[in-house]
C-alpha positions as CSV (number, residue, x, y, z in Angstrom):
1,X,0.0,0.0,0.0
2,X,1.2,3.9,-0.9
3,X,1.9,5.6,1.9
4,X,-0.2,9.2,1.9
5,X,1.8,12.4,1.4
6,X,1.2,14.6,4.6
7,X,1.2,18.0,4.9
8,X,1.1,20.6,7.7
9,X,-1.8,22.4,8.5
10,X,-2.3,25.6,10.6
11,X,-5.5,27.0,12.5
12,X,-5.4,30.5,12.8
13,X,-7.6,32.8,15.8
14,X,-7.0,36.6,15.3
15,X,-9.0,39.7,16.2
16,X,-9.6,42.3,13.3
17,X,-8.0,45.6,14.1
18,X,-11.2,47.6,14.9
19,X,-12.9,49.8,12.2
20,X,-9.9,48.9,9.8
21,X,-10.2,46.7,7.0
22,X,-6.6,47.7,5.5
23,X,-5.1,46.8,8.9
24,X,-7.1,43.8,9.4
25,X,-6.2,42.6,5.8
26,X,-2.4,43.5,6.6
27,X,-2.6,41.3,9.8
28,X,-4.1,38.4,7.9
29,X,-1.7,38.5,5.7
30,X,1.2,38.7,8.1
31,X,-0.3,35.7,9.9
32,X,-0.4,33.8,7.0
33,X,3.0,34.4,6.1
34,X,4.4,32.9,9.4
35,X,2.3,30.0,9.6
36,X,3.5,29.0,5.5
37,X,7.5,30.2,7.4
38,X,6.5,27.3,9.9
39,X,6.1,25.0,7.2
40,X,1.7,24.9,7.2
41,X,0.7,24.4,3.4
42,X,-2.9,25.1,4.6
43,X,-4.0,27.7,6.5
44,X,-7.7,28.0,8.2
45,X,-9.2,31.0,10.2
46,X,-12.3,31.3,11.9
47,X,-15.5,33.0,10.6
48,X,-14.8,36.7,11.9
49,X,-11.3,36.5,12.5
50,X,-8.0,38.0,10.6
């Protein structure tokens, strides 16, 4: 039997930075970034969150 490739996943629970959507994009964004430096090659966030 083939073995299944594996991967690293990442869950991701931010705040938004109040009343600013630029910011809260640049957050997500920044967030994203570190989990993929970590080695994640998915990356899930919350309903609401960054």
């Amino acid at each position: 039997m083939k073995q299944a490739d594996s991967f690293r996943i990442a869950a991701v629970e931010a705040s938004s930075v109040f009343l600013d959507s630029e910011a809260s994009g640049e957050k997500a964004c920044r967030l994203i970034h570190e989990a993929a430096a970590e080695g994640a090659r998915l990356v899930e966030s919350a309903r609401g969150s960054a």
